[in-house]
Residue frames relative to the residue before (quaternion, step in Angstrom):
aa qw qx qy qz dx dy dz
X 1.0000 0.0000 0.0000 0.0000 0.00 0.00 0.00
X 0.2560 -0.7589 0.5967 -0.0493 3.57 -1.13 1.28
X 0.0893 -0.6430 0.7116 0.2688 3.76 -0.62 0.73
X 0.5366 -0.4359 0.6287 0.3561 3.37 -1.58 -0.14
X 0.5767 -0.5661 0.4249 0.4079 3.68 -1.63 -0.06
X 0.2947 0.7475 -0.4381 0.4031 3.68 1.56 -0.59
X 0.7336 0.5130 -0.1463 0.4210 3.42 0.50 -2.01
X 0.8492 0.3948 -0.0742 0.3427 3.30 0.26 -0.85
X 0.6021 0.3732 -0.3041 0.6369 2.92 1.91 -0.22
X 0.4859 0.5229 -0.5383 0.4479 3.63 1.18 -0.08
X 0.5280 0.5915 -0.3657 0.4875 3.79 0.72 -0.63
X 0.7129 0.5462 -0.2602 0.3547 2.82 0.00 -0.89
X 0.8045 0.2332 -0.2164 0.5016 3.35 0.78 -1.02
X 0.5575 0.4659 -0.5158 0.4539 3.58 0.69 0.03
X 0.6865 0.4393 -0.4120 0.4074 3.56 0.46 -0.31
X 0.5326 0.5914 -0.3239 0.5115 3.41 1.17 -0.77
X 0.8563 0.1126 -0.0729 0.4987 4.30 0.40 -0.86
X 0.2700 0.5344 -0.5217 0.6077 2.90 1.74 1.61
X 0.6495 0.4242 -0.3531 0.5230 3.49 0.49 -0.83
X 0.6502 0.5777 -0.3336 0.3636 3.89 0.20 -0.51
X 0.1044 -0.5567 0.6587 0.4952 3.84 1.37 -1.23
X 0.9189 -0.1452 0.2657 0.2528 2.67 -1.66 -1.60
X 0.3446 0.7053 -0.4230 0.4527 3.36 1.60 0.27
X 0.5613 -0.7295 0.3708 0.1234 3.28 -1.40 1.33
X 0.0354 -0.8513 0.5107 0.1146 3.71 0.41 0.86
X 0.8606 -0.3125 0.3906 0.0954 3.47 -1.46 0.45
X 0.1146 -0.5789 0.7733 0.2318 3.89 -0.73 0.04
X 0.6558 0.4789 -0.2873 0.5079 4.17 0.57 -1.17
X 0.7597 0.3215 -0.3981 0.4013 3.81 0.08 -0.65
X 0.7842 0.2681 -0.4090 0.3819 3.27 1.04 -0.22
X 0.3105 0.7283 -0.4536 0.4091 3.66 0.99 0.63
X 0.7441 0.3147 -0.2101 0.5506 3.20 0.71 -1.55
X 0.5833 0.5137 -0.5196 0.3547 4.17 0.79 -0.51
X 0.7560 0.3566 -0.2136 0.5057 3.57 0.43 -1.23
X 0.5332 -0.6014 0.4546 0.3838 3.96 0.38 -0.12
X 0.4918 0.7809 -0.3275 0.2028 3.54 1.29 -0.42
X 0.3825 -0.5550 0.5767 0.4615 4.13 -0.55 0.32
X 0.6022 -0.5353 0.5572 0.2007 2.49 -1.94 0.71
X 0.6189 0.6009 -0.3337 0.3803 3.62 0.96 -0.85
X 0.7919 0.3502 -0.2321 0.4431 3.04 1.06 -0.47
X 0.3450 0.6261 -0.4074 0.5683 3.64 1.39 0.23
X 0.7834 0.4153 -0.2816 0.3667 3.17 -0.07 -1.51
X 0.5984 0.6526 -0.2355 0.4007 3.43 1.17 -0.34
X 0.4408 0.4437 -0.2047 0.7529 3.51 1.51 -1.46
X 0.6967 0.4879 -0.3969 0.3450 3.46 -0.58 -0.54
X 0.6118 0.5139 -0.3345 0.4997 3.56 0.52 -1.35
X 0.7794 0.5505 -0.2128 0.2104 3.28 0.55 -1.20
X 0.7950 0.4822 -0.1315 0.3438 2.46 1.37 -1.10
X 0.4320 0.7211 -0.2951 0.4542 2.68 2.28 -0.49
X 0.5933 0.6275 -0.1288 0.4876 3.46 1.27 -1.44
X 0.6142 0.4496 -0.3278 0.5596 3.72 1.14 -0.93
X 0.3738 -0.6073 0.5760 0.3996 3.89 0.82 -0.45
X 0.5127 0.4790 -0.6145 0.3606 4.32 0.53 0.53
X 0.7575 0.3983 -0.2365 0.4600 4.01 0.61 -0.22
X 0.0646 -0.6408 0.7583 0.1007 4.17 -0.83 0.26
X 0.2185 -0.7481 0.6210 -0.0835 3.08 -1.20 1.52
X 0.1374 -0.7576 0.6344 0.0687 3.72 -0.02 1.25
X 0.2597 -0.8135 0.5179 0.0502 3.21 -0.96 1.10
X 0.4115 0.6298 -0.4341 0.4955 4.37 -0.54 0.85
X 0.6824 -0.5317 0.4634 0.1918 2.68 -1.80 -0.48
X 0.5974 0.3617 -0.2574 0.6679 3.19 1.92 0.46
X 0.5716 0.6772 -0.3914 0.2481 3.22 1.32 -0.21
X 0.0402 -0.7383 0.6695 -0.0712 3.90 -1.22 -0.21
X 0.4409 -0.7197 0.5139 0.1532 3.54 -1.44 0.09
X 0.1511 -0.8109 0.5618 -0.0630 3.57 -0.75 0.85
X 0.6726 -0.5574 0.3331 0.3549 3.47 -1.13 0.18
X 0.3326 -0.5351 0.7304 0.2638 4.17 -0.84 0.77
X 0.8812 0.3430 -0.1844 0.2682 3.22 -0.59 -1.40
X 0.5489 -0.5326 0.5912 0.2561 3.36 -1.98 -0.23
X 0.4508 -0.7858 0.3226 0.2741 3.49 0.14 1.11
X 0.5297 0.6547 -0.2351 0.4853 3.26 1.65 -1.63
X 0.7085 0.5335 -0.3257 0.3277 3.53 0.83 -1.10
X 0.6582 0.6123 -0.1820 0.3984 3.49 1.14 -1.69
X 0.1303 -0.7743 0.6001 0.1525 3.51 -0.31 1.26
X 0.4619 -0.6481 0.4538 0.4009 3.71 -0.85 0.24
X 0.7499 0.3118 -0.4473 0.3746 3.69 0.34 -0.41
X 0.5918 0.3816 -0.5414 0.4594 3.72 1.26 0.57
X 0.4201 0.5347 -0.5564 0.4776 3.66 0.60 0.38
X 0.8143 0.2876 -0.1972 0.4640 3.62 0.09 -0.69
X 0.5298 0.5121 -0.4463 0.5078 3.42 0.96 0.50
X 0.5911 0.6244 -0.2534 0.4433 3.14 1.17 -0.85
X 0.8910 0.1872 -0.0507 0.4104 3.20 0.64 -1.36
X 0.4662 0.5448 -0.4188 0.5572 3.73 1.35 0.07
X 0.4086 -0.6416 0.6031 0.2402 3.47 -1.23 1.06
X 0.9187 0.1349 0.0321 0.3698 3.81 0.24 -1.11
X 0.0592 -0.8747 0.4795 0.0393 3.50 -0.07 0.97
X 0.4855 0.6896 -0.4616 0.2751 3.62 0.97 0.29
X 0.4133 -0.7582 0.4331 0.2585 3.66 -1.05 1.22
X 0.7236 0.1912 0.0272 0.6626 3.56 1.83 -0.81
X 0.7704 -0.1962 0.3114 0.5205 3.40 -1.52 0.80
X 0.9054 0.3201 -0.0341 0.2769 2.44 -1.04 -2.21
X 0.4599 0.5633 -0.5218 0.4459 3.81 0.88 0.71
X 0.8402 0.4574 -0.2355 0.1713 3.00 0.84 -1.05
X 0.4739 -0.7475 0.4058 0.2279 3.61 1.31 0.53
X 0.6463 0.4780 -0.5145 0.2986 3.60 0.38 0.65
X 0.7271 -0.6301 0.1937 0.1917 3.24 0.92 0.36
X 0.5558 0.6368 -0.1983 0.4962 2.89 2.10 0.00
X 0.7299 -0.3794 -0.0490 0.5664 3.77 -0.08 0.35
X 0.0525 0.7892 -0.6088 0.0617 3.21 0.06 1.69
X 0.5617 -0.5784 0.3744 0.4581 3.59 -1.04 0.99
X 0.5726 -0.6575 0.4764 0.1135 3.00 -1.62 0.89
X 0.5969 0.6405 -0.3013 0.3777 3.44 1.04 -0.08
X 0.5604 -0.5987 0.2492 0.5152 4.35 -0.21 1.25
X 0.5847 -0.4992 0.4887 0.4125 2.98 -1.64 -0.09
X 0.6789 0.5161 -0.4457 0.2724 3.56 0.28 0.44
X 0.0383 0.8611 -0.4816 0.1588 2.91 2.17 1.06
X 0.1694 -0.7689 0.5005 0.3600 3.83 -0.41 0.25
X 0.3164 0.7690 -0.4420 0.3363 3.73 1.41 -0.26
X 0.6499 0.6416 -0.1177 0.3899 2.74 0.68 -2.05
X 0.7364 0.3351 -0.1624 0.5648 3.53 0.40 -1.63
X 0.5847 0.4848 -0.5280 0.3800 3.92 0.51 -0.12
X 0.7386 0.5322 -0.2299 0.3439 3.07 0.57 -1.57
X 0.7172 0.4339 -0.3378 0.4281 3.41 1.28 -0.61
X 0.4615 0.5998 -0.4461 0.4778 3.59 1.51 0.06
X 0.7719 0.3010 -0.2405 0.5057 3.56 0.47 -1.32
X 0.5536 0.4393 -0.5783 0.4076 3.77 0.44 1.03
X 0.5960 0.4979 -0.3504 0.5236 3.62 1.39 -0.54
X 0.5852 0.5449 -0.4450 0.4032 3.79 0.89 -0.54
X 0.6842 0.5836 -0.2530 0.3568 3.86 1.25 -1.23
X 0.5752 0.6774 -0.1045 0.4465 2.64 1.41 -1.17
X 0.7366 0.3438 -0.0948 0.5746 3.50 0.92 -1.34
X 0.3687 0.6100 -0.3729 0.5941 3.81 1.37 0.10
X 0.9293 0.0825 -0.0755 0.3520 3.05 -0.35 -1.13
X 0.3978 0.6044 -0.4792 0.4969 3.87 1.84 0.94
X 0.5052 0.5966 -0.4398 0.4420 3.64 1.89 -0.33
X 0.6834 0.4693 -0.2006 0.5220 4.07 1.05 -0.36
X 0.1154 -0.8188 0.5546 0.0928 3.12 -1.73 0.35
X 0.5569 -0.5122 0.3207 0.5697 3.91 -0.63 -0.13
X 0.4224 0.6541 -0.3669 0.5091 3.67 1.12 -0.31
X 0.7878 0.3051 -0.2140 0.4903 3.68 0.26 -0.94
X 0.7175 0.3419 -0.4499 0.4073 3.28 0.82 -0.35
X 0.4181 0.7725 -0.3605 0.3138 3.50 1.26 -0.64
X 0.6774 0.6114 -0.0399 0.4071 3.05 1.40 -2.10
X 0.7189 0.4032 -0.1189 0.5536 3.28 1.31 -1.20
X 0.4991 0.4585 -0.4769 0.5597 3.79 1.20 0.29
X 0.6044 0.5683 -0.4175 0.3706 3.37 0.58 -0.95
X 0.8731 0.2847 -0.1094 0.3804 3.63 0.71 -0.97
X 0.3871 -0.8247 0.2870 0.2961 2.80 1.95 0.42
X 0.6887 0.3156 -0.4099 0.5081 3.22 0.51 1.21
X 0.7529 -0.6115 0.2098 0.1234 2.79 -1.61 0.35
X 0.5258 -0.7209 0.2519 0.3747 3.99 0.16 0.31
X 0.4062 -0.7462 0.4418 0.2882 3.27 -0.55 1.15
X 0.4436 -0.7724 0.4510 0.0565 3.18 -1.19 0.90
């Protein structure tokens, strides 16, 4: 399993103007913290702003902050949310187009669809809070 960069920079910035509270952060301060292009921030951003997890003050004083309640935001619904495609094989993906040809009692099939619910349930054990929490101390979450 592969997030995209989208993903990971969406992380990124909620954890990034999680750390802030309610103080306006930057598209640039976080560009220049994480090494990331703006062009592509500003994008995640839009979105997220649009997803209702970000309030985007517009101007010359303006910047973005958190909508949400970190505690609330599980991470594997955060990445459901924001990943486009979560199939491990073709034949997960159910649109009908060169899906493998072999029954549904493919057991591949039924693994792969187990170990996407295991990931999935892994990371519903976390929140933006914890990860917020665990920048703060600069380490990582115990498991």
């Amino acid at each position: 399993m592969r997030l995209t960069l989208h993903t990971d920079y969406a992380l990124r910035v909620l954890v990034h103007v999680g750390l802030r509270g309610g103080d306006l952060v930057t598209i640039n301060e976080i560009a220049e913290s994480h090494g990331i292009s703006k062009n592509h921030l500003t994008k995640v951003v839009h979105q997220l702003g649009r997803d209702g997890f970000l309030e985007t003050v517009r101007g010359k004083y303006g910047g973005i902050r958190l909508l949400v309640e970190p505690a609330s935001v599980r991470l594997g619904a955060l990445i459901r949310h924001v990943e486009e495609d979560f199939a491990l094989a073709q034949c997960q993906r159910g649109d009908g187009g060169d899906s493998c040809r072999t029954s549904a009692s493919c057991l591949a099939r039924h693994a792969l669809d187990q170990a996407l619910g295991a990931f999935f349930s892994a990371l519903d054990n976390h929140t933006l809070a914890d990860m917020i929490q665990a920048e703060r101390q600069g380490q990582p979450i115990a498991v």
